[in-house]
C-alpha positions in Angstrom: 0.0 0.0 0.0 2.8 2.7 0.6 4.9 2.2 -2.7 1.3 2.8 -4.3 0.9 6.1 -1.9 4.7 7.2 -2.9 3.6 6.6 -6.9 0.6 8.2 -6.4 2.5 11.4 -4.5 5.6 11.4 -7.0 3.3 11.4 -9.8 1.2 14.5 -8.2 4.6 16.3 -8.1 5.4 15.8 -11.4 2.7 17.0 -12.7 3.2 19.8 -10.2 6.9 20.6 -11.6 5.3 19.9 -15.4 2.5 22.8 -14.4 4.6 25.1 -12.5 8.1 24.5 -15.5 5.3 25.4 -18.4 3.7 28.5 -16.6 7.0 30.1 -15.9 8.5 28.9 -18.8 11.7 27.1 -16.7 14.1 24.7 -18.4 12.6 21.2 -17.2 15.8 19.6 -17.0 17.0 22.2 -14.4 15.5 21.9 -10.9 13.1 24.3 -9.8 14.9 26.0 -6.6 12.4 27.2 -3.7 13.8 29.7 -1.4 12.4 28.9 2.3 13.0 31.9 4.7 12.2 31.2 8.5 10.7 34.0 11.0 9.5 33.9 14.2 10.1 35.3 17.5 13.2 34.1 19.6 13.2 31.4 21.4 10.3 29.6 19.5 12.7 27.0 17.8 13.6 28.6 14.5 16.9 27.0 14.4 15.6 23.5 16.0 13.1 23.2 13.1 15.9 24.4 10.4 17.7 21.5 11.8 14.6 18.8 11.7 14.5 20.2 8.4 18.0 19.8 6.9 17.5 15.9 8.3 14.5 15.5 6.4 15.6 16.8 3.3 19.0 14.9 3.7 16.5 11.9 4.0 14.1 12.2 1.1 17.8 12.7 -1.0 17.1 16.5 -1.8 19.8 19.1 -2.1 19.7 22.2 0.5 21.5 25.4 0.8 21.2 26.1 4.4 21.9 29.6 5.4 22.1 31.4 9.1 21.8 34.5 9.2 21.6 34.7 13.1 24.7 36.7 14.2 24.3 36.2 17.6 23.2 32.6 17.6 25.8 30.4 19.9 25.1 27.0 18.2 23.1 26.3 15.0 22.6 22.6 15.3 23.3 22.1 12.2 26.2 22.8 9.7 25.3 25.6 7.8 26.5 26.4 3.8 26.7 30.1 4.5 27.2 31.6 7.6 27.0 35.2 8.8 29.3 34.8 11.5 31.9 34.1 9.4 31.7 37.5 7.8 30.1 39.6 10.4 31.7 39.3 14.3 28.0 40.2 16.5 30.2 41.1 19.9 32.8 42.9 18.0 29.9 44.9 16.3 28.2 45.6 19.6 31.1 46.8 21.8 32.9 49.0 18.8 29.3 51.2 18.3 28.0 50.9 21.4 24.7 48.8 20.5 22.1 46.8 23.0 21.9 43.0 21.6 19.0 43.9 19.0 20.5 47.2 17.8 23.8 44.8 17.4 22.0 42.2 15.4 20.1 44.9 13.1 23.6 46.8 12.6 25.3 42.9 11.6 22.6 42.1 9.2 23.0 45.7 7.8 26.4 45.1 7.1 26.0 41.5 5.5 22.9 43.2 3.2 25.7 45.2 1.6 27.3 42.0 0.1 24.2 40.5 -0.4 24.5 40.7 -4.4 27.7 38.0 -4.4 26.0 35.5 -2.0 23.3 35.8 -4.6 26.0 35.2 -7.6 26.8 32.0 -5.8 23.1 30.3 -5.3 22.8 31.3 -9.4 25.7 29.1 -10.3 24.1 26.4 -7.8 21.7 24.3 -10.7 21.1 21.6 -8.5 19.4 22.7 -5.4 16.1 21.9 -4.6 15.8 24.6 -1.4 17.6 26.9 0.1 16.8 27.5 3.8 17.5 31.0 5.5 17.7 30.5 9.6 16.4 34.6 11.0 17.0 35.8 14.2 14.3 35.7 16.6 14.1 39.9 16.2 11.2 39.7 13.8 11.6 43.7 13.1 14.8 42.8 10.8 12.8 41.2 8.5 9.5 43.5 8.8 10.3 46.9 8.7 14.2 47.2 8.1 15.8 47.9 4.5 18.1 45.2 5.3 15.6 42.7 6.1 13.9 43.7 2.6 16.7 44.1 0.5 17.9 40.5 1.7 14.0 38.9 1.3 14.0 40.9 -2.2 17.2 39.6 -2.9 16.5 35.5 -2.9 13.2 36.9 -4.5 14.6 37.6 -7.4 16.8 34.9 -8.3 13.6 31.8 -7.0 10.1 31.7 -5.4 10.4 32.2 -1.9 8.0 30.7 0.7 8.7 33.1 4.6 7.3 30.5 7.2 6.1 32.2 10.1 7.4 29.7 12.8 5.4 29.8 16.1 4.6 27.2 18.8 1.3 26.0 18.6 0.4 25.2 22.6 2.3 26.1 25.6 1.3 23.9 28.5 2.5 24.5 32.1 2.2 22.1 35.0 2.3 23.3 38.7 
């Protein structure tokens, strides 16, 4: 009954792909690349479900781009393709222009935005990607009302359809 039910579902997303290729009028031979850009608020396991995701995906055989863009993140929990803190020091920001944590994080992102054109050269010469999955911090104002946060959401945009998942927990339960 499941190889039926995995026929049945590969067959829906072929004709999915054969839709979607003929609309957009996309090489079919070339995978069609879906940017997946993560919010939430911090703290609400962002990064934990980036990392469930990258073991997924490594699963079903598909290829990922993982990117964290969380300078002040301590551990991703997971091995990132691209990594902000490798370009942007969040501590070294903060102390050297006297920034709070947030103001420190929106200054880091700021800077990275400004380089955000070559990151953007290197996903285009990626043809066999199937996502590319963008860890945010937990400062949900980055990506709402900053230029940064647009010019950076614009940016992958551009180049593949892009899917921002709102991640929230569902239920909180407390026991006394």
């Amino acid at each position: 009954m499941e190889s039926s039910s995995n026929s049945t579902m590969q067959n829906y997303e072929n004709q999915i792909l054969s839709d979607v290729t003929e609309k957009l009028s996309i090489n079919p031979r070339k995978k069609l690349t879906v940017n997946l850009i993560i919010l939430g608020m911090a703290g609400s396991g962002k990064t934990t479900f980036v990392k469930k995701l990258e073991e997924y995906l490594v699963e079903k055989e598909k290829d990922a781009y993982i990117i964290n863009m969380d300078p002040a993140v301590h551990d991703t929990l997971y091995e990132p393709n691209l990594d902000i803190r490798d370009t942007v020091k969040y501590k070294d920001v903060m102390v050297g222009h006297g920034l709070g944590p947030n103001g420190a994080i929106m200054t880091c992102l700021n800077l990275f935005s400004t380089n955000i054109h070559k990151i953007i050269d290197v996903l285009e010469n990626k043809d066999e990607l199937d996502y590319i999955c963008i860890d945010t911090p937990g400062q949900l104002e980055v990506f709402s009302w900053s230029a940064s946060g647009k010019l950076i959401s614009d940016s992958f945009s551009l180049i593949y359809p892009t899917v921002k998942y709102k991640y929230k927990i569902k239920k909180f339960f407390f026991q006394i």
